[in-house]
PyMOL CGO cylinders between C-alpha atoms (Angstrom):
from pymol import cmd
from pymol.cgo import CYLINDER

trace = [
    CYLINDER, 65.82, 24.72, -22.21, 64.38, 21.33, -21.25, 0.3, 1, 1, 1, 1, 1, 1,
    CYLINDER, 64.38, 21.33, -21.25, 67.89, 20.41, -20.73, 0.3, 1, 1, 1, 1, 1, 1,
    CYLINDER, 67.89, 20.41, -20.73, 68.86, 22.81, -17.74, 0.3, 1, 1, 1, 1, 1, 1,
    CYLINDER, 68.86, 22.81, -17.74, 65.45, 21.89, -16.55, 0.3, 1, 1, 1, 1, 1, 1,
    CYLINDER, 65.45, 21.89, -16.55, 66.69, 18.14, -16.71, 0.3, 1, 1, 1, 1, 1, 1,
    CYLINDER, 66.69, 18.14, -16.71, 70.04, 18.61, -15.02, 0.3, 1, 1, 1, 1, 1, 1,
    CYLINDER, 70.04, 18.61, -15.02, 68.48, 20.70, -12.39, 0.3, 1, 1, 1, 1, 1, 1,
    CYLINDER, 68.48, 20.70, -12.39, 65.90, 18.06, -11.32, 0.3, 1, 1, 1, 1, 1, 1,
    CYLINDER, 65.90, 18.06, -11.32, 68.62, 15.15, -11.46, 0.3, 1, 1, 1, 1, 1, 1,
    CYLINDER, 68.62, 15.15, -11.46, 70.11, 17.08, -8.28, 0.3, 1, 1, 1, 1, 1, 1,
    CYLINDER, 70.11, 17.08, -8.28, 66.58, 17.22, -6.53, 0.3, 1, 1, 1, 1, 1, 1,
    CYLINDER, 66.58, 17.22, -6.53, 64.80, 13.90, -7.72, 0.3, 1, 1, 1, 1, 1, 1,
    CYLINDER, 64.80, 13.90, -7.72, 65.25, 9.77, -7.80, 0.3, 1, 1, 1, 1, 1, 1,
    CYLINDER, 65.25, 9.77, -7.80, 66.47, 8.05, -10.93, 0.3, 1, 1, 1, 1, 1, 1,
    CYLINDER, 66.47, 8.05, -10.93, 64.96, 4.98, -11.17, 0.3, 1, 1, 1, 1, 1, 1,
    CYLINDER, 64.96, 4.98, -11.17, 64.88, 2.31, -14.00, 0.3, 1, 1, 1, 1, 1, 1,
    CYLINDER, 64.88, 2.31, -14.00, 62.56, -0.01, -15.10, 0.3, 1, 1, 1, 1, 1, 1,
    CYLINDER, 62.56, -0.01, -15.10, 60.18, -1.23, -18.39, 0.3, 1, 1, 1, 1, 1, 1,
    CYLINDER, 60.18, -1.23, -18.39, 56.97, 0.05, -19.81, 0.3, 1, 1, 1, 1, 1, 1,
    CYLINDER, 56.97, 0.05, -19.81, 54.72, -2.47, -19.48, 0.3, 1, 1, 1, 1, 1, 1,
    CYLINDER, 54.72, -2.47, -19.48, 51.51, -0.24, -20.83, 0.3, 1, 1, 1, 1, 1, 1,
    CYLINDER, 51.51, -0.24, -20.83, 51.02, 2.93, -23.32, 0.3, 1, 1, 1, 1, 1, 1,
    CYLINDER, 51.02, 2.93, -23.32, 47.53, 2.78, -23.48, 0.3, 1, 1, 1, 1, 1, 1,
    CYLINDER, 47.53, 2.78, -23.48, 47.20, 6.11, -21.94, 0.3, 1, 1, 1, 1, 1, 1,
    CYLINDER, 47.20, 6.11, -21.94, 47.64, 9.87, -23.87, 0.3, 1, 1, 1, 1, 1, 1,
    CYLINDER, 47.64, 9.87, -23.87, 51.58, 11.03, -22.93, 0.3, 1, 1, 1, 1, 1, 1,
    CYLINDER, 51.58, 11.03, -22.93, 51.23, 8.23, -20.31, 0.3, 1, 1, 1, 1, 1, 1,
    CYLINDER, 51.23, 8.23, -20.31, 53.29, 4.97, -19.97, 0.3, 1, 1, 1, 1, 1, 1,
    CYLINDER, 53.29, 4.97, -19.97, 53.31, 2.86, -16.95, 0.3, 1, 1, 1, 1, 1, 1,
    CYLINDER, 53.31, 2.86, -16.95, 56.63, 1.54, -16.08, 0.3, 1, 1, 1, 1, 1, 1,
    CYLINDER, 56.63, 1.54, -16.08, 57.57, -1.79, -13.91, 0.3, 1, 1, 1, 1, 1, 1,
    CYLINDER, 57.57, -1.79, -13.91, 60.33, -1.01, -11.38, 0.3, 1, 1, 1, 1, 1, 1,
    CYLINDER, 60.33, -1.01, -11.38, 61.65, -3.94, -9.88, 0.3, 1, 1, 1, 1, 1, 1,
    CYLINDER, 61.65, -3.94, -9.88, 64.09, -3.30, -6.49, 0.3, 1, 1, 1, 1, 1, 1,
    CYLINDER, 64.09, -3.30, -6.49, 65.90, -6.25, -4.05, 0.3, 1, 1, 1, 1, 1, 1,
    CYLINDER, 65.90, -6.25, -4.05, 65.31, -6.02, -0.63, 0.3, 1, 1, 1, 1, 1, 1,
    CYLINDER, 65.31, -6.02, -0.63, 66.83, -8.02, 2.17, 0.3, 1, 1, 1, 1, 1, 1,
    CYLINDER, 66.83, -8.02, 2.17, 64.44, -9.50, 5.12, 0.3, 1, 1, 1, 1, 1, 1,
    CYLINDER, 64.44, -9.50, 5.12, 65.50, -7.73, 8.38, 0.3, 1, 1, 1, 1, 1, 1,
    CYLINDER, 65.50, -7.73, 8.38, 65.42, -11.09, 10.15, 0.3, 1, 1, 1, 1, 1, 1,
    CYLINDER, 65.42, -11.09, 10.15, 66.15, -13.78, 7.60, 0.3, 1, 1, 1, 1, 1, 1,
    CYLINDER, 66.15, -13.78, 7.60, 68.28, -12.45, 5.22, 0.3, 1, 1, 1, 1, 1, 1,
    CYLINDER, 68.28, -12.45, 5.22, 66.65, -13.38, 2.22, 0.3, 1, 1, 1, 1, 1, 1,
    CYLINDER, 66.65, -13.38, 2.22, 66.61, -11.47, -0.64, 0.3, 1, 1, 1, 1, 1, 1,
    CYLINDER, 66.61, -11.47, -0.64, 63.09, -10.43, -2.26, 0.3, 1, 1, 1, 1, 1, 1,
    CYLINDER, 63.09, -10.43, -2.26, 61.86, -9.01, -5.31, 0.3, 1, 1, 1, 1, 1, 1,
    CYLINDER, 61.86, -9.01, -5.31, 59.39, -6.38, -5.01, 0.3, 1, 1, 1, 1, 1, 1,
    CYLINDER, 59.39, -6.38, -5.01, 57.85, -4.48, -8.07, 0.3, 1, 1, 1, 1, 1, 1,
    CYLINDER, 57.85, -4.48, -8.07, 56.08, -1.14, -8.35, 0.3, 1, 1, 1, 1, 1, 1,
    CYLINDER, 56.08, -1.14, -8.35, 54.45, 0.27, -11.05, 0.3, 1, 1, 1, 1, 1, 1,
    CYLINDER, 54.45, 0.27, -11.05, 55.05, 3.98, -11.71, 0.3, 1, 1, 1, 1, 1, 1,
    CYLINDER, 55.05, 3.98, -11.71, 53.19, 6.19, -14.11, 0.3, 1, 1, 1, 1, 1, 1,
    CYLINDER, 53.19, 6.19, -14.11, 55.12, 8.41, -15.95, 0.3, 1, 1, 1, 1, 1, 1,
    CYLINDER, 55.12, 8.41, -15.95, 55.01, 11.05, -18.38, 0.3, 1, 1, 1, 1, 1, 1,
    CYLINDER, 55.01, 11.05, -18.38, 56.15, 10.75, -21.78, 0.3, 1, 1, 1, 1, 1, 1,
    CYLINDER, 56.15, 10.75, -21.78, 54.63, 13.43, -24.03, 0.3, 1, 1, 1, 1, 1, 1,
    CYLINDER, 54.63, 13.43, -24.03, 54.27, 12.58, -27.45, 0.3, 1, 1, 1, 1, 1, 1,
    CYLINDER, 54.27, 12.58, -27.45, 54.04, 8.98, -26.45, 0.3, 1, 1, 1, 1, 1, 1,
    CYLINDER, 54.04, 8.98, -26.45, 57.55, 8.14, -27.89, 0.3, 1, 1, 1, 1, 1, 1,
    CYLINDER, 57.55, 8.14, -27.89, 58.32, 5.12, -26.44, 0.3, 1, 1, 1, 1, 1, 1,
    CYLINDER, 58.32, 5.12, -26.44, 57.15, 1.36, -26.99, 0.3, 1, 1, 1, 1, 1, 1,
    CYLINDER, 57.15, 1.36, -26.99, 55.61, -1.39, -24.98, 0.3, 1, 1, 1, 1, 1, 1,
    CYLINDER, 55.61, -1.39, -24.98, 58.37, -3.75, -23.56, 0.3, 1, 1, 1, 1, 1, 1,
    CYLINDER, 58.37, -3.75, -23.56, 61.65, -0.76, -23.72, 0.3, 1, 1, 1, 1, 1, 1,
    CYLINDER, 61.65, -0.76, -23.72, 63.48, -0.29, -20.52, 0.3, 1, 1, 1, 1, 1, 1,
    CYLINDER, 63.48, -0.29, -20.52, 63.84, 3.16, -19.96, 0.3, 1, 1, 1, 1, 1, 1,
    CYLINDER, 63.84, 3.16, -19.96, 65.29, 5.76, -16.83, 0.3, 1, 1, 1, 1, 1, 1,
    CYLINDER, 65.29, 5.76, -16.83, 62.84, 7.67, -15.12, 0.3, 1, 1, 1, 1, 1, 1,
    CYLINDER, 62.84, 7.67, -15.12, 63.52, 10.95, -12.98, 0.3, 1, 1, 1, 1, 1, 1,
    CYLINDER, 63.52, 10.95, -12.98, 61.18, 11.96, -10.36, 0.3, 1, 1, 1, 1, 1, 1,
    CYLINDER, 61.18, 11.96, -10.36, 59.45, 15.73, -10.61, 0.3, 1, 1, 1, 1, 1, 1,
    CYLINDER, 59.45, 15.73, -10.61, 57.42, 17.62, -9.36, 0.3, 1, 1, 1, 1, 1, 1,
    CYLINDER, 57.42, 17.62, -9.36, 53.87, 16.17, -9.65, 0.3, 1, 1, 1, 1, 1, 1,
    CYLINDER, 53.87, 16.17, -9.65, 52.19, 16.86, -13.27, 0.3, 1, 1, 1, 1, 1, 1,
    CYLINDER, 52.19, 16.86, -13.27, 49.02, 14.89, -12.26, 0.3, 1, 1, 1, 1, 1, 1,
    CYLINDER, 49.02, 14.89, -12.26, 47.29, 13.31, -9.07, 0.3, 1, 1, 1, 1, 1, 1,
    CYLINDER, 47.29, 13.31, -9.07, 49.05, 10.36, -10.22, 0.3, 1, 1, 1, 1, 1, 1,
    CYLINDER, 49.05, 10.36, -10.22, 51.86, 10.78, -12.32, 0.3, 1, 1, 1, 1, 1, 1,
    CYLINDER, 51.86, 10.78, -12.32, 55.22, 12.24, -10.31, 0.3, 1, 1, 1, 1, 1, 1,
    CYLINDER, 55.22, 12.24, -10.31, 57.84, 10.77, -12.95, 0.3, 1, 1, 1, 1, 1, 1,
    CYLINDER, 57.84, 10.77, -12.95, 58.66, 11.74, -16.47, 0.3, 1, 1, 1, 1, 1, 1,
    CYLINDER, 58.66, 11.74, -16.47, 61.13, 9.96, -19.12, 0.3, 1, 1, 1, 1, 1, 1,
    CYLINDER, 61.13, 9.96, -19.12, 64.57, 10.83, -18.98, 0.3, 1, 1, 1, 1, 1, 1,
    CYLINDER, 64.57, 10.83, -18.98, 65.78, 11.40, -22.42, 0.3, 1, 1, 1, 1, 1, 1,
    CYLINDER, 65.78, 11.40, -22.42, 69.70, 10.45, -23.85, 0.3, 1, 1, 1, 1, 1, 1,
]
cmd.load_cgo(trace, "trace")
Protein backbone atom coordinates (compact mmCIF):
# COMPACT_ATOMS: atom_id res chain seq x y z
CA UNK A 1 0.00 0.00 0.00
CA UNK A 2 2.63 2.63 0.85
CA UNK A 3 3.83 1.96 -2.55
CA UNK A 4 0.75 3.20 -4.70
CA UNK A 5 0.71 5.92 -2.16
CA UNK A 6 4.44 6.64 -3.25
CA UNK A 7 3.94 6.51 -6.99
CA UNK A 8 0.89 8.59 -6.71
CA UNK A 9 2.62 11.50 -4.88
CA UNK A 10 5.78 11.33 -7.30
CA UNK A 11 3.14 12.68 -10.00
CA UNK A 12 1.91 15.54 -7.59
CA UNK A 13 5.14 16.48 -5.50
CA UNK A 14 9.09 17.72 -5.91
CA UNK A 15 11.90 15.23 -5.68
CA UNK A 16 14.62 16.75 -4.25
CA UNK A 17 18.03 15.38 -2.96
CA UNK A 18 20.21 16.25 -0.43
CA UNK A 19 22.08 14.91 3.13
CA UNK A 20 20.89 14.58 6.66
CA UNK A 21 22.80 16.68 8.51
CA UNK A 22 20.68 16.05 12.01
CA UNK A 23 18.48 13.03 13.57
CA UNK A 24 18.16 14.37 16.78
CA UNK A 25 14.50 14.59 16.44
CA UNK A 26 11.70 11.43 16.93
CA UNK A 27 10.88 10.18 12.99
CA UNK A 28 12.58 13.53 12.13
CA UNK A 29 15.81 14.16 10.09
CA UNK A 30 16.78 17.45 8.74
CA UNK A 31 18.21 17.29 5.35
CA UNK A 32 20.74 19.94 3.53
CA UNK A 33 19.59 20.64 -0.05
CA UNK A 34 22.02 22.42 -1.92
CA UNK A 35 20.65 24.03 -5.59
CA UNK A 36 22.87 26.40 -8.31
CA UNK A 37 21.43 29.43 -9.26
CA UNK A 38 22.60 31.87 -11.87
CA UNK A 39 22.64 35.85 -11.01
CA UNK A 40 20.07 37.51 -13.37
CA UNK A 41 22.61 40.25 -14.11
CA UNK A 42 26.07 38.79 -13.69
CA UNK A 43 25.93 35.44 -14.55
CA UNK A 44 27.55 33.93 -11.79
CA UNK A 45 26.71 30.86 -10.49
CA UNK A 46 25.76 30.57 -6.60
CA UNK A 47 25.25 28.00 -4.16
CA UNK A 48 22.34 28.31 -2.03
CA UNK A 49 21.36 25.69 0.71
CA UNK A 50 18.07 24.96 2.46
CA UNK A 51 17.41 22.86 5.12
CA UNK A 52 14.26 20.72 4.90
CA UNK A 53 12.72 18.66 7.65
CA UNK A 54 11.55 15.53 6.74
CA UNK A 55 9.87 12.58 7.92
CA UNK A 56 11.44 9.38 8.37
CA UNK A 57 9.47 7.15 10.75
CA UNK A 58 11.33 4.74 12.54
CA UNK A 59 14.32 6.97 12.28
CA UNK A 60 16.11 4.63 9.73
CA UNK A 61 18.55 6.63 8.37
CA UNK A 62 22.07 8.02 9.63
CA UNK A 63 23.74 11.33 10.11
CA UNK A 64 25.88 12.24 6.98
CA UNK A 65 23.63 9.68 4.13
CA UNK A 66 22.40 11.44 1.10
CA UNK A 67 19.05 10.51 0.57
CA UNK A 68 15.82 11.60 -2.07
CA UNK A 69 13.11 13.34 -0.59
CA UNK A 70 9.44 13.67 -2.10
CA UNK A 71 7.29 16.45 -1.11
CA UNK A 72 3.59 15.58 0.60
CA UNK A 73 1.12 16.78 1.90
CA UNK A 74 2.04 18.51 5.20
CA UNK A 75 2.34 15.92 8.30
CA UNK A 76 3.38 18.77 10.70
CA UNK A 77 3.54 22.72 10.85
CA UNK A 78 6.93 22.11 9.73
CA UNK A 79 7.65 19.04 8.12
CA UNK A 80 6.12 18.83 4.23
CA UNK A 81 8.76 16.08 3.00
CA UNK A 82 9.13 12.44 3.81
CA UNK A 83 12.04 9.86 2.71
CA UNK A 84 11.70 8.25 -0.43
CA UNK A 85 12.48 4.67 -0.02
CA UNK A 86 14.42 2.21 -2.94
Amino acid sequence: MTEKIIKKEQNEGKVLSGKIVSTKMKDTIVVLVERFTKHPKYGKFLKRQKKFKVHDAGNKHKEGEVVQIIETKPISKGKHFMVLEK
